[in-house]
N, CA, C and O atoms as a CHARMM CRD file, in Angstrom:
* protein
*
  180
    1    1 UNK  N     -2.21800 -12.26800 -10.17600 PROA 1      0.00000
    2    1 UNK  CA    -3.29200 -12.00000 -11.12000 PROA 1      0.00000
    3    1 UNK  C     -3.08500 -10.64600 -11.80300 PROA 1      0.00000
    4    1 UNK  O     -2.84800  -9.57000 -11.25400 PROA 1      0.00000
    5    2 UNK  N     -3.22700 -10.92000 -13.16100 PROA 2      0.00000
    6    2 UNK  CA    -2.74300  -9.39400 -13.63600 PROA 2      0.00000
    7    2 UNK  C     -4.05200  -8.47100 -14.11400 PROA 2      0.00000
    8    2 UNK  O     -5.05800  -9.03700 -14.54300 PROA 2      0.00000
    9    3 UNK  N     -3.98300  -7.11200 -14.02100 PROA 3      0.00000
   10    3 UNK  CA    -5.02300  -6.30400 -14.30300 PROA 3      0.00000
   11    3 UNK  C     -6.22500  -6.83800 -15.44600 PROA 3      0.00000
   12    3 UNK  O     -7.44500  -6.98900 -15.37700 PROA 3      0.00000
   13    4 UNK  N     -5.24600  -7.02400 -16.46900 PROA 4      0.00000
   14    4 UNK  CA    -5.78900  -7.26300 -17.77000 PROA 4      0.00000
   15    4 UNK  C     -7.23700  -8.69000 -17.90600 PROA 4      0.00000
   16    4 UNK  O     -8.35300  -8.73900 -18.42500 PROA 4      0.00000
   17    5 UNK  N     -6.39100  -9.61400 -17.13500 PROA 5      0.00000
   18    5 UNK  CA    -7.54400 -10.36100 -16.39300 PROA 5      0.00000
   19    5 UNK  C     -8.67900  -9.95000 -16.05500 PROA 5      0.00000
   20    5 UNK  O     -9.74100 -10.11400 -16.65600 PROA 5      0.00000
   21    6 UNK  N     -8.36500  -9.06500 -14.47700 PROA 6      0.00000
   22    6 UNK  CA    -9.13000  -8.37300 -14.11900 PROA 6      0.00000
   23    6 UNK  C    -10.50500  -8.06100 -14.93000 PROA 6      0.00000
   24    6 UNK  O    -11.61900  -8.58100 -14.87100 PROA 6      0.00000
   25    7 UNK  N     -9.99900  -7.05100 -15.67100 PROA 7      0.00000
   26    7 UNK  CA   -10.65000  -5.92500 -16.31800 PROA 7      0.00000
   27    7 UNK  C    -11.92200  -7.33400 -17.29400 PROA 7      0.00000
   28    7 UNK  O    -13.11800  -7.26700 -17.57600 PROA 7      0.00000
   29    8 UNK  N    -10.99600  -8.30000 -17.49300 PROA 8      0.00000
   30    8 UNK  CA   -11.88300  -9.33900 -18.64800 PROA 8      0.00000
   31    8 UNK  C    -13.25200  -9.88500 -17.91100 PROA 8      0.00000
   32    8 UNK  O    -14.44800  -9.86000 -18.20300 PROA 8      0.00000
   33    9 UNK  N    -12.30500 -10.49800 -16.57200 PROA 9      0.00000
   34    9 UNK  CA   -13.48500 -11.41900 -16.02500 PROA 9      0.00000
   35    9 UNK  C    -14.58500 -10.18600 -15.23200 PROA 9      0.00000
   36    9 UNK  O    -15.77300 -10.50800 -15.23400 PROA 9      0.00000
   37   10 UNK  N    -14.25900  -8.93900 -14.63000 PROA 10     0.00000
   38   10 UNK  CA   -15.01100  -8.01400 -14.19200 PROA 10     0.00000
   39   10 UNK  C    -15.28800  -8.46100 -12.39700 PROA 10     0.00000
   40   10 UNK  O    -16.17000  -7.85000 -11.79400 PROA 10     0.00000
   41   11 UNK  N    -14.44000  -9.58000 -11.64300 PROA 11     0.00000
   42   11 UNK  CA   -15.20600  -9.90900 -10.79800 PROA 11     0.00000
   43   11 UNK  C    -14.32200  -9.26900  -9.51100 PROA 11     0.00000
   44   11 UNK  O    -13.20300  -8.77300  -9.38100 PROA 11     0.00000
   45   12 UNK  N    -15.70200  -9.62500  -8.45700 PROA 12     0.00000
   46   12 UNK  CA   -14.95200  -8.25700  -7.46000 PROA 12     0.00000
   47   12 UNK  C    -13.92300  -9.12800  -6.35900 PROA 12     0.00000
   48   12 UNK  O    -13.60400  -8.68500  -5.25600 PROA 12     0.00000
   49   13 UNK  N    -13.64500  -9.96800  -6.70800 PROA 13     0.00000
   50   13 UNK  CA   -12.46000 -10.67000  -6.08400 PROA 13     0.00000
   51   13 UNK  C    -11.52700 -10.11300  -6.89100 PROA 13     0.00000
   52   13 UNK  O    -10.69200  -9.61800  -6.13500 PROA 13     0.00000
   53   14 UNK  N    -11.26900  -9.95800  -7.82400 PROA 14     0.00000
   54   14 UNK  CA    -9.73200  -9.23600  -8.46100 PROA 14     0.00000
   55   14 UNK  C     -9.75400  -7.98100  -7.68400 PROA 14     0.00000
   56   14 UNK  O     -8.92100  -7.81300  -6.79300 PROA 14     0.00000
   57   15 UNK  N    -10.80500  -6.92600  -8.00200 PROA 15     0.00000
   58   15 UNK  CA   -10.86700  -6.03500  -7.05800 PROA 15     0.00000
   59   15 UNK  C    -10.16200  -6.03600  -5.73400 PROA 15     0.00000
   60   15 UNK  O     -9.15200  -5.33900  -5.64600 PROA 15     0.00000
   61   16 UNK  N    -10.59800  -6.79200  -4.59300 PROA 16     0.00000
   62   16 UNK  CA   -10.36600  -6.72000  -3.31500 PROA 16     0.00000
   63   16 UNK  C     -8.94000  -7.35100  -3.03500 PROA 16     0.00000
   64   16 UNK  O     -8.46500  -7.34500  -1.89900 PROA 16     0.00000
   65   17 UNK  N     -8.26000  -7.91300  -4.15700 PROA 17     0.00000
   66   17 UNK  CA    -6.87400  -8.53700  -4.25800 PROA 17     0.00000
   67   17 UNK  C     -6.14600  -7.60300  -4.95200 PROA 17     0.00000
   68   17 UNK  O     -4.97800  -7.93400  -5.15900 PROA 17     0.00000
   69   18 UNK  N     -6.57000  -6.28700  -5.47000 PROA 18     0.00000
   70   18 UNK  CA    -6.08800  -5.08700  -6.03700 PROA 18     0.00000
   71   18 UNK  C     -5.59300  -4.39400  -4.67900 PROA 18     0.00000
   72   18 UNK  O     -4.57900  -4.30500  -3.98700 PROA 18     0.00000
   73   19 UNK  N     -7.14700  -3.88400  -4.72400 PROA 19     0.00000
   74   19 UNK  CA    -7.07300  -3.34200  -3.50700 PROA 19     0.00000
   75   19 UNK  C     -6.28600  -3.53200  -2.01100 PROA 19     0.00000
   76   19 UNK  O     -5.82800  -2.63600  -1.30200 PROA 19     0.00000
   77   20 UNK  N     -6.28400  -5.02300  -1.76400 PROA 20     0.00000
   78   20 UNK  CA    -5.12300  -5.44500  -0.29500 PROA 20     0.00000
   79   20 UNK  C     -4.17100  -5.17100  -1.01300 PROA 20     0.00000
   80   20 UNK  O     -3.22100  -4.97900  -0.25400 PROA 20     0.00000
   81   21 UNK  N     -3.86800  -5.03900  -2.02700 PROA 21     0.00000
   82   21 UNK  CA    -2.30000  -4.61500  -2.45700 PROA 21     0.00000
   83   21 UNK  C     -1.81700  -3.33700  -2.16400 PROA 21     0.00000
   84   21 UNK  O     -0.81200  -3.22500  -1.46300 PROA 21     0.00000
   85   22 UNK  N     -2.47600  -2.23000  -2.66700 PROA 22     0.00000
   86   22 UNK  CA    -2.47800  -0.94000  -2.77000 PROA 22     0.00000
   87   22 UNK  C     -2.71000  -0.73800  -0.91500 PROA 22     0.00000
   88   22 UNK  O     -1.74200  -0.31400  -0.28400 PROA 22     0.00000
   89   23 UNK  N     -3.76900  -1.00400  -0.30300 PROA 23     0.00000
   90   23 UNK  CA    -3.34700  -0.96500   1.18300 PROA 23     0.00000
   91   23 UNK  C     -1.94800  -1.58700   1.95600 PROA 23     0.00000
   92   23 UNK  O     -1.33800  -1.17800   2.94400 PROA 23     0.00000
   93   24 UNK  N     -1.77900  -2.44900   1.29600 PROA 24     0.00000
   94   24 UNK  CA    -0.16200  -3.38100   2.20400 PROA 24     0.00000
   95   24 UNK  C      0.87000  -2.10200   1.27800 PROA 24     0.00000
   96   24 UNK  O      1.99600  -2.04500   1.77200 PROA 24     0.00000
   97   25 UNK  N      0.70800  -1.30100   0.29600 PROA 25     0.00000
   98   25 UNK  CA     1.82800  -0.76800  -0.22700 PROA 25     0.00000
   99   25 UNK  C      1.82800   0.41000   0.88900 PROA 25     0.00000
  100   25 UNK  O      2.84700   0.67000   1.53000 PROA 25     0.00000
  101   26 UNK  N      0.71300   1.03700   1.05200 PROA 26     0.00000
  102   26 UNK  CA    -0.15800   2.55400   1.71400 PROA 26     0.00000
  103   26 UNK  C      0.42400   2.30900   3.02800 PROA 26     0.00000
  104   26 UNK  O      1.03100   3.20900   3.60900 PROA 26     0.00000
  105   27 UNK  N      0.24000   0.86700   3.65800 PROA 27     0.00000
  106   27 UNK  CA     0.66100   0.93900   5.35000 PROA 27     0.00000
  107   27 UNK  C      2.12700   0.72000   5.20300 PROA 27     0.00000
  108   27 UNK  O      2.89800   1.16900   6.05100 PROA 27     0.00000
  109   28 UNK  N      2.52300   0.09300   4.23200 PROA 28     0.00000
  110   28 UNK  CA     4.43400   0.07300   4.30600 PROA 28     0.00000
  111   28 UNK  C      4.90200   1.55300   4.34200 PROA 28     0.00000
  112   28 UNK  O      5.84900   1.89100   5.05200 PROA 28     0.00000
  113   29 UNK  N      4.34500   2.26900   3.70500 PROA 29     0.00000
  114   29 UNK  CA     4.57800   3.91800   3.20300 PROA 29     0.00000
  115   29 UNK  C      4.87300   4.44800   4.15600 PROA 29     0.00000
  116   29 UNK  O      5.98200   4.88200   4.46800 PROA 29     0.00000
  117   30 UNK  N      3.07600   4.49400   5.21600 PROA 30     0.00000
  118   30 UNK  CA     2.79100   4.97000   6.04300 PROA 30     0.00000
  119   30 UNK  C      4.10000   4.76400   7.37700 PROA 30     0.00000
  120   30 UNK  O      4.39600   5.67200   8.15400 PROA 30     0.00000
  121   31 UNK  N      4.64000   3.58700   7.38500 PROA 31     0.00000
  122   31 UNK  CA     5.40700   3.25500   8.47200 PROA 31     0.00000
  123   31 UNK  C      6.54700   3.17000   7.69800 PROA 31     0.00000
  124   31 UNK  O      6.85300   1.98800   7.85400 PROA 31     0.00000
  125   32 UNK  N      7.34700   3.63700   6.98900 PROA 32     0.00000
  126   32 UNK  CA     8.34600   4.61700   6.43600 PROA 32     0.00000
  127   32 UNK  C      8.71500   6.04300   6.99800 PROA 32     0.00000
  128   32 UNK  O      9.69100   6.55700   7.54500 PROA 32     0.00000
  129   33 UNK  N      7.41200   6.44200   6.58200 PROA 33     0.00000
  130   33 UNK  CA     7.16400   8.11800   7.08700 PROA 33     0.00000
  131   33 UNK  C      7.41600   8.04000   8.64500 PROA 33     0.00000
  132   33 UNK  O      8.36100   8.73600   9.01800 PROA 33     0.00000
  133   34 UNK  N      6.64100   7.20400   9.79800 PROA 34     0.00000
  134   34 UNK  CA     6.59600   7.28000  10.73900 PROA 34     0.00000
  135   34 UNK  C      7.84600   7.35200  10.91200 PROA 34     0.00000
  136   34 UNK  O      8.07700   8.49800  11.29800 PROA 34     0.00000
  137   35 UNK  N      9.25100   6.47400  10.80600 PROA 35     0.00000
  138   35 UNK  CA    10.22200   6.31000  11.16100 PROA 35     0.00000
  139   35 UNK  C     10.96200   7.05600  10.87900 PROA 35     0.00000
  140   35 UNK  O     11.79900   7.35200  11.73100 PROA 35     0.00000
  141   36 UNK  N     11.01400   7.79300   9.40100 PROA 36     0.00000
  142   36 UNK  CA    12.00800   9.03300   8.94200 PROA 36     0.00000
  143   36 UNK  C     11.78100   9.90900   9.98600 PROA 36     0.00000
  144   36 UNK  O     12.76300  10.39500  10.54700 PROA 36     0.00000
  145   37 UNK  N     10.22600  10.31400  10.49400 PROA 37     0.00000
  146   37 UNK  CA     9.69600  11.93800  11.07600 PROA 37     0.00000
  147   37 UNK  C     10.20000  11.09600  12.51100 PROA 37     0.00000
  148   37 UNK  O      9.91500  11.83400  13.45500 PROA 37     0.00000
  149   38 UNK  N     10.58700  10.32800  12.81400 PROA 38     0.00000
  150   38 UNK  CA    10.99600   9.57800  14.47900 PROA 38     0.00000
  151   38 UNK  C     12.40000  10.15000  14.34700 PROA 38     0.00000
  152   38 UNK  O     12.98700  10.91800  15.11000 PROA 38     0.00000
  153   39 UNK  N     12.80300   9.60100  13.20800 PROA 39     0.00000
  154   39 UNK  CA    14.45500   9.95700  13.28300 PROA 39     0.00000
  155   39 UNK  C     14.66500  11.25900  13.35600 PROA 39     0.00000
  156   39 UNK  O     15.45100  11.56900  14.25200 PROA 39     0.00000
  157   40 UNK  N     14.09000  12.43300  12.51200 PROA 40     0.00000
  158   40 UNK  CA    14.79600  13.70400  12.77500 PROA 40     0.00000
  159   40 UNK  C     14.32700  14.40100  13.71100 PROA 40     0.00000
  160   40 UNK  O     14.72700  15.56100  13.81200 PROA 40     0.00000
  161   41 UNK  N     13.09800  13.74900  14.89200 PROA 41     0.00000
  162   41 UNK  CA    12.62400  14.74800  15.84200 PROA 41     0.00000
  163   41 UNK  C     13.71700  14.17300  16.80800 PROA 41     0.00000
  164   41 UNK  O     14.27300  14.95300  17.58100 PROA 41     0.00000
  165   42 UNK  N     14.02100  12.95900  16.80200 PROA 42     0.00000
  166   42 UNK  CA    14.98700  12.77000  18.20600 PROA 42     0.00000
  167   42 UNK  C     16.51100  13.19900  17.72900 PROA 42     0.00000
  168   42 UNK  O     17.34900  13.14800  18.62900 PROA 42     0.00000
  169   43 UNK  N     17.00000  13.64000  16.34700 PROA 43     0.00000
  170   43 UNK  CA    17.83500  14.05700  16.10800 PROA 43     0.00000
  171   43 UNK  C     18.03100  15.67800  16.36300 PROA 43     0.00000
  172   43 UNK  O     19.12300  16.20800  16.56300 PROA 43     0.00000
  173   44 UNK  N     17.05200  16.20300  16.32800 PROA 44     0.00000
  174   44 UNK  CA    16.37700  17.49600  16.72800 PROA 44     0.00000
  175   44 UNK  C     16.08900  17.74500  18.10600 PROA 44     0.00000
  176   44 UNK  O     16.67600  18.61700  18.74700 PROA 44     0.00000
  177   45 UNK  N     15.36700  17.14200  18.49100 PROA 45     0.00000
  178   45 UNK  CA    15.93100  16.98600  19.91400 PROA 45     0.00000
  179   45 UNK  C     16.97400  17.23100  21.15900 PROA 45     0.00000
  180   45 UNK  O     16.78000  16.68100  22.24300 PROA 45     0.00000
């Protein structure tokens, strides 16, 4: 579903299908980071 939609129909199901997106991007991130800062403390170590 693309924004532009969105923005037309105004309804808060586009919203919350925005939104799980931007969270599934935020927790992929998040567990990126975890694993880089894993790698250089046991490299540090």
């Amino acid at each position: 579903m693309h924004l532009s939609e969105c923005s037309r129909q105004g309804q808060p199901a586009c919203l919350s299908i925005i939104l799980f997106f931007h969270i599934d991007y935020f927790l992929k991130g998040a567990k990126a980071i975890v694993r880089s800062v894993e790698a250089v403390t046991s490299v540090a170590a």
